[in-house]
C-alpha positions in Angstrom: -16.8 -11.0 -7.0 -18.7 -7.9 -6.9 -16.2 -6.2 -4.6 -13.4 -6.9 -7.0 -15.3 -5.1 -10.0 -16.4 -2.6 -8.1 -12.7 -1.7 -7.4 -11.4 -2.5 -10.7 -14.0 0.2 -11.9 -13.0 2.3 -9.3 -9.1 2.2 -10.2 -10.0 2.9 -13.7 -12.0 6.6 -13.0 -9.1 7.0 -10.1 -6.5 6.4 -13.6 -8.2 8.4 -15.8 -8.5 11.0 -13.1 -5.2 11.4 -13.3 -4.6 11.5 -16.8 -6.7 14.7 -17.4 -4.0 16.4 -14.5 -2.2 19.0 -16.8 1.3 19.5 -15.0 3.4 16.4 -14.4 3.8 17.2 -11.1 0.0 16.3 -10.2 0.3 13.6 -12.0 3.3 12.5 -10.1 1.9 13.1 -6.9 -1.2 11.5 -7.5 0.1 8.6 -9.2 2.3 8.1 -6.1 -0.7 8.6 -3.3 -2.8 5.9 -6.0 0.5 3.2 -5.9 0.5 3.2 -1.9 -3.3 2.4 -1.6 -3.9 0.3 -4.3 -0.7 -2.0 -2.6 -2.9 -1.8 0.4 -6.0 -2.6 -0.9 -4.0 -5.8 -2.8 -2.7 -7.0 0.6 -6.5 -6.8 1.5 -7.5 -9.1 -1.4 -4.8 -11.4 -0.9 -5.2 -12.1 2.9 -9.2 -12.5 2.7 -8.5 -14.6 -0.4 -6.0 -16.6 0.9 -7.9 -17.0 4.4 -10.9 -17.9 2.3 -9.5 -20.3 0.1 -7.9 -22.2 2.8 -10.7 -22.2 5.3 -11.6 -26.1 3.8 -8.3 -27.8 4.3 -7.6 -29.2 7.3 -4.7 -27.5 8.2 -5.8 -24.0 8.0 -6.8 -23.8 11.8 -3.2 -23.3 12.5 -2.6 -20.6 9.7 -5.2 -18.5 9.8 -4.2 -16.6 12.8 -1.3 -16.0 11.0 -2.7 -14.7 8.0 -5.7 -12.2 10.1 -2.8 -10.6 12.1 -1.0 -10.4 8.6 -4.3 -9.0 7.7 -4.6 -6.4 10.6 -0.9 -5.2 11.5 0.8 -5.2 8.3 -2.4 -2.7 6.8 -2.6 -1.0 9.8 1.2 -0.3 9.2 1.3 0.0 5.8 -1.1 2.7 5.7 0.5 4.9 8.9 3.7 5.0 6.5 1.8 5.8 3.6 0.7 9.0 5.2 3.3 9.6 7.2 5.5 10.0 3.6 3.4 12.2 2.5 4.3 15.4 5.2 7.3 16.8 3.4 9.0 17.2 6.7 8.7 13.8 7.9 9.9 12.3 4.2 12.6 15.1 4.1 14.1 13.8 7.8 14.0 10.3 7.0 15.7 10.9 3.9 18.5 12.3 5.1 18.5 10.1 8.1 19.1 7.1 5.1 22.0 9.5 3.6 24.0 10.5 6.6 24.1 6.6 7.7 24.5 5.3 4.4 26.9 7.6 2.2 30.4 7.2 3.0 32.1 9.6 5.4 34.0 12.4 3.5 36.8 13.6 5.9 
């Protein structure tokens, strides 16, 4: 419980942090980067909760390898795209990878 308020405290300096950002584009950018790692620091809560929660039931021994790989590889991967979006090249590339396979020819 103390972890949780801890990082409810800590999201709320991070948000008013960004509030008191004068241009809009700060804000934007900052408000982005905070989105991405506060969706990886939910996945966090919800695996250990979830893994926690379940640990009395009888049936858990056969999900909770599940849930620590769930746990492990999808944070792991989660945050190698988060910063991987954030170099301009790498987001400008994969963008117009998206565009060239998804727009329609134009002949």
């Amino acid at each position: 419980m103390g972890c949780l308020l801890l990082t409810i405290l800590s999201c709320n300096f991070i948000l008013a942090s960004i509030l008191r950002i004068p241009s809009a584009e700060g804000k934007h950018k900052s408000s982005i980067s905070c989105v991405f790692h506060l969706t990886v620091v939910i996945v966090n809560y919800d695996s250990v909760s979830i893994i926690h929660l379940k640990s009395k039931c009888l049936h858990s021994m056969d999900s909770n390898p599940l849930m620590a790989t769930t746990y492990t590889a999808f944070t792991f991967f989660l945050s190698l795209i988060i910063f991987s979006l954030r170099n301009k090249e790498l987001r400008n590339g994969i963008m117009g990878s998206f565009q060239r396979k998804f727009s329609p020819l134009s002949s």
